[in-house]
Biotite code that builds the C-alpha atoms (Angstrom):
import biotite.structure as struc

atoms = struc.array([
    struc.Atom([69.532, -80.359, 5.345], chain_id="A", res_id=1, res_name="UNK", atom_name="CA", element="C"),
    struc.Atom([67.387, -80.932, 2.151], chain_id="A", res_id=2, res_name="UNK", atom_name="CA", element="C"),
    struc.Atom([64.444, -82.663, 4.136], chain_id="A", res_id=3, res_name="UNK", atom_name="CA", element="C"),
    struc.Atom([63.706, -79.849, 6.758], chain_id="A", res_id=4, res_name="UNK", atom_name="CA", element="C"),
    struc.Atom([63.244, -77.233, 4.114], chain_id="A", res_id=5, res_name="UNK", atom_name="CA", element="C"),
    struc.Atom([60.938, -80.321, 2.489], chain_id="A", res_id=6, res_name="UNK", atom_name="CA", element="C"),
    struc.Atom([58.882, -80.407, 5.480], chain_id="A", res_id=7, res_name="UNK", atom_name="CA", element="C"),
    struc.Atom([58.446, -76.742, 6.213], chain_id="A", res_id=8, res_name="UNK", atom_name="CA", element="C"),
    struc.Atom([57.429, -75.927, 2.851], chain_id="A", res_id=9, res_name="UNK", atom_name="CA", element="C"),
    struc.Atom([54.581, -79.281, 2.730], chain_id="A", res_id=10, res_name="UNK", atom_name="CA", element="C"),
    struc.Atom([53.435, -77.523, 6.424], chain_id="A", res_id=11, res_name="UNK", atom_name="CA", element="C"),
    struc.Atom([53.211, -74.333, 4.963], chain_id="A", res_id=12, res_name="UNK", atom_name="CA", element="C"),
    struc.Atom([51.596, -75.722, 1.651], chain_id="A", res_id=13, res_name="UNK", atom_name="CA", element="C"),
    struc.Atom([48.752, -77.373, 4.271], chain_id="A", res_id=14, res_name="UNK", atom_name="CA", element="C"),
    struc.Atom([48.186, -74.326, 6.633], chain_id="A", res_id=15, res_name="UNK", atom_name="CA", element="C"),
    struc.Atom([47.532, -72.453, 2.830], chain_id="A", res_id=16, res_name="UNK", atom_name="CA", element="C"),
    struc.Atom([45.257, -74.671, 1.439], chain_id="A", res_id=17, res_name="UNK", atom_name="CA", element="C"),
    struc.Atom([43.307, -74.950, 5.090], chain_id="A", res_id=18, res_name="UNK", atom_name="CA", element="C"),
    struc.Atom([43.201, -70.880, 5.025], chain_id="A", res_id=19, res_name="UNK", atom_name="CA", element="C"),
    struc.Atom([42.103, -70.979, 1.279], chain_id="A", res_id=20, res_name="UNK", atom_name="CA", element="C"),
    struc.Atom([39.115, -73.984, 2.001], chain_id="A", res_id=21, res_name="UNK", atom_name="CA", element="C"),
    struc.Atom([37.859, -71.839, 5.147], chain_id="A", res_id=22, res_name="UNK", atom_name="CA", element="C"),
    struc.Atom([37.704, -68.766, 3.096], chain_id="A", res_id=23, res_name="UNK", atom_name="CA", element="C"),
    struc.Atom([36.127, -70.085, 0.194], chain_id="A", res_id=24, res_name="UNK", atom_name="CA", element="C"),
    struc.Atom([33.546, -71.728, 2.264], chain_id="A", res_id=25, res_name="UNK", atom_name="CA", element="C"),
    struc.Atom([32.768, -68.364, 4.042], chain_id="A", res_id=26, res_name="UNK", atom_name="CA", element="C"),
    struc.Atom([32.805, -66.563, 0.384], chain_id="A", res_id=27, res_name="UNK", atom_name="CA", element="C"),
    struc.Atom([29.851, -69.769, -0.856], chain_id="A", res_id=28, res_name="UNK", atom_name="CA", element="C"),
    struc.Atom([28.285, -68.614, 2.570], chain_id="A", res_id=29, res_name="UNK", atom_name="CA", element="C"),
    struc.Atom([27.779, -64.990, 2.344], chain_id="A", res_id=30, res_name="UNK", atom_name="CA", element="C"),
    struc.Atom([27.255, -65.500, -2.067], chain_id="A", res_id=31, res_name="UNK", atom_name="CA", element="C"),
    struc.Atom([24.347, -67.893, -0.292], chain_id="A", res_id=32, res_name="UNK", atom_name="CA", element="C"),
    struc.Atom([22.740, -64.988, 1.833], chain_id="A", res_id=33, res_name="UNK", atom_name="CA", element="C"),
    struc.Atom([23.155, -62.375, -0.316], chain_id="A", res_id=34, res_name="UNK", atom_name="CA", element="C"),
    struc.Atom([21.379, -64.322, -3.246], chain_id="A", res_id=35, res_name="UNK", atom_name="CA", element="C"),
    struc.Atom([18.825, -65.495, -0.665], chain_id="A", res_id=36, res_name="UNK", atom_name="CA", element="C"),
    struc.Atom([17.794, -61.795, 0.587], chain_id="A", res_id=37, res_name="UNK", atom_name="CA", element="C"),
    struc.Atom([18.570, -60.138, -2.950], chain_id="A", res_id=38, res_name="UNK", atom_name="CA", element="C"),
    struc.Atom([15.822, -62.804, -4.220], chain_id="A", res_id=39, res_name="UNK", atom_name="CA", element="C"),
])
C-alpha cells in the first residue's frame, strides 16, 4: 500500500535530519574549542 511506503520514508526523513542536527551541533562544538584554544 501507497501510505506505508509514505510513512517509512517521513520516519526515515526524521531519524536523518535528527542525525544531521546532532552532528552539526557537535561540528559548532568542537569549531568552538578549537577557535577558543587556537586564540
Amino acid at each position: 500500500c501507497l501510505t506505508a511506503i509514505t510513512g517509512h520514508r517521513y520516519s526515515v526523513r526524521r531519524r536523518w535530519s535528527f542525525v544531521v542536527g546532532r552532528s552539526s551541533l557537535v561540528v559548532r562544538r568542537w569549531s568552538f574549542v578549537v577557535g577558543r584554544s587556537s586564540a
